[in-house]
N, C-alpha and C positions, 0 to 999 in steps of 0.2 A: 537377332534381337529385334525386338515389335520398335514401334514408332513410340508407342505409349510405355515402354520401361525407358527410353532413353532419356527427358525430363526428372524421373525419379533418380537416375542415375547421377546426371551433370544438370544444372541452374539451364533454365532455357536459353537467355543472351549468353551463353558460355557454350551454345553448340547450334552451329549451324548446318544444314544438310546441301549437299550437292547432291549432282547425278548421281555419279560415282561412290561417293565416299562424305563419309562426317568428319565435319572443321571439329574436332576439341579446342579452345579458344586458351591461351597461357592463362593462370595466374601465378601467385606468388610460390606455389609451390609446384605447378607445374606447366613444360613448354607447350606452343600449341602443335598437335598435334593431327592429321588426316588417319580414318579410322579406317575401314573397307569391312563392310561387312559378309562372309561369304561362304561356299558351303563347301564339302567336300566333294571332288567329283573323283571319281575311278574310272578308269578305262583296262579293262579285262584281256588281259592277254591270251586266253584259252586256254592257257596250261594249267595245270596244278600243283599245289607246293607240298610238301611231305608230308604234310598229314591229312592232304585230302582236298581242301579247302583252296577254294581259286583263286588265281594268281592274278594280282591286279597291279598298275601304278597310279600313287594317289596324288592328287595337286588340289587345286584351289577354283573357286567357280562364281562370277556373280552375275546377274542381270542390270545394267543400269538403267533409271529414270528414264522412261520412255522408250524403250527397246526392247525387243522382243527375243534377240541373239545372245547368249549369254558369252561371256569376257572369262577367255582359263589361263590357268599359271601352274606351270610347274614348278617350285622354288626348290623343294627337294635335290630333283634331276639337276637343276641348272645349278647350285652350289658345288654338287659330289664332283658333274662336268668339268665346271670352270676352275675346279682343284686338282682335277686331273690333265687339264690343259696347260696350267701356271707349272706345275711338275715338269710335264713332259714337254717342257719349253724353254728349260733351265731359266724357270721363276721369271718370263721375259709379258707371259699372256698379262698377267693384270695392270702391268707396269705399261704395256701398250694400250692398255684400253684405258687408262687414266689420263696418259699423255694425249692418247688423239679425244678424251672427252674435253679435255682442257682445251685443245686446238680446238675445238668448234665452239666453246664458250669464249673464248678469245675472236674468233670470226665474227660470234654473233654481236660483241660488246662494240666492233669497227663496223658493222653493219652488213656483213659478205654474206650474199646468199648462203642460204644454208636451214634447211628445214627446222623446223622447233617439233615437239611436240615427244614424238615418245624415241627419237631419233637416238638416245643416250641408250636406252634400251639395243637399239639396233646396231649400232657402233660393237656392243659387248659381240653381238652374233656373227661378225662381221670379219671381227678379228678372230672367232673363235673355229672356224670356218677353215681358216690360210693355215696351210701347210706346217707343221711344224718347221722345216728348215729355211722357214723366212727371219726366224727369231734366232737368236744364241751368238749375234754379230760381236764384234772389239768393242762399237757402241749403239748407246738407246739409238743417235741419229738415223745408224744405219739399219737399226732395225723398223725404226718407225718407215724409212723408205721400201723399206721391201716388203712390208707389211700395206702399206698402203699401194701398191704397185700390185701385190697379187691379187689384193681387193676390187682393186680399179679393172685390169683385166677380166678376171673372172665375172665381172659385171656389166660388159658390154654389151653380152646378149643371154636372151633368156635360158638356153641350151648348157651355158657354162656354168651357171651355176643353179640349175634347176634341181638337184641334188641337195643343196645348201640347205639347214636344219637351225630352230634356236639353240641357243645353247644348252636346252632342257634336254635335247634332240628327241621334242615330242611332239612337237609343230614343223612345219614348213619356213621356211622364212620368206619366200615369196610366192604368197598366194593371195588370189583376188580376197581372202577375208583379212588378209593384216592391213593396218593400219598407213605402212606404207608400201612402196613400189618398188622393182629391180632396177625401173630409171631414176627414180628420187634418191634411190642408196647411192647410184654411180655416179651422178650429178654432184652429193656431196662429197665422195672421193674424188674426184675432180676438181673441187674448188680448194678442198682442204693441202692436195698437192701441188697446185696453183698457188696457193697462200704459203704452202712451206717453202717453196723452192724460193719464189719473190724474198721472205725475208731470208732466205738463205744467201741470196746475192748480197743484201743491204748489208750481212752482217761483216761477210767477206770484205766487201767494201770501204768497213770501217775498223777493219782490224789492217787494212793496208793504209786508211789514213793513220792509223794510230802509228804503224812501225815506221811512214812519216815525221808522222810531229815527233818519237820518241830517237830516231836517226837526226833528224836534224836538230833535236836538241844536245845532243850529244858531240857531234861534229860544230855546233858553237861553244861548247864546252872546251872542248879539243882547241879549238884557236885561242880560247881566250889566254887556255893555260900556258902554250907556245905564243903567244905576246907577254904573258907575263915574265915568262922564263928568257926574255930577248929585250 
């Protein structure tokens, strides 16, 4: 869509443009909105499909504001995948990638290092990545530890997980064109296991003061009732 249908479309102060993508601005009937405008891209597999006609897989393509490299997306691939992961995980993949997305928005509200930017993104490939038999535990705790344990491994060095794919499994997940790094992913599994395990001590810690305070109120109970009875 042109520069110049977009005014005819929406009030000028009610859109504003980025690199990226168009602000649609709220009003009373509707929320605001970011837009992405973008094209189809195909990437051809060589083969053919039954009637002749070539085989392609289709996703999504933009150029931003000032860049010459164009930005693609699979969303197709990466839904059917990460349906096929959630399955074959007994329903454990999305519930792990929610819980550690909340872990790192909880890092970043206490201030822990921890990368911003399209890192939510990468958390999803990260998990999707780890073995099936890290997930399916008694509980989410222990599976969010094994999940982030295989993650943290497999990302020490470039070799281990140089195989490692988006979840679209249509890109690379570590190559010099993404956004981020094999050290910046490992660095945040690193910290995000440092932050679980610390409040994991503290809570230990206060479930033993609690069975404290809740024995010793109970054992002054106990006396009072044996002075009452005496």
């Amino acid at each position: 869509m042109s520069d110049q249908l977009w005014p005819i479309i929406f009030r000028p102060e009610r859109l504003s443009r980025g690199d990226k993508a168009f602000d649609i601005h709220a009003n009373t009937y509707r929320i605001d909105a970011d837009v992405v405008a973008t094209l189809e891209l195909r990437r051809y597999t060589g083969h053919l499909n039954a009637d002749g006609s070539h085989h392609y897989h289709s996703g999504v393509a933009f150029i931003p504001d000032g860049k010459t490299a164009h930005i693609e997306n699979w969303p197709e691939q990466a839904y059917e995948n990460g349906c096929t992961k959630h399955d074959n995980t007994g329903r454990r993949y999305k519930k792990m990638v929610r819980i550690l997305k909340r872990l790192r928005d909880k890092m970043q509200d206490e201030q822990i290092s921890c990368r911003r930017g399209r890192i939510l993104f990468l958390i999803e490939s990260l998990v999707w990545n780890v073995t099936n038999d890290a997930f399916g535990h008694e509980t989410y705790k222990q599976d969010v530890r094994e999940v982030l344990a295989a993650a943290f491994n497999a990302t020490i060095t470039d070799d281990a997980c140089k195989s490692w794919v988006e979840v679209s499994h249509m890109k690379w997940l570590f190559r010099p064109s993404q956004p981020w790094t094999r050290q910046k992913a490992h660095d945040f599994l690193s910290a995000a296991w440092d932050y679980l395990e610390l409040h994991m001590k503290h809570l230990k810690k206060e479930y033993y003061v609690w069975i404290f305070v809740v024995f010793s109120a109970l054992v002054g109970l106990a006396w009072l009732l044996i002075l009452k009875q005496s």
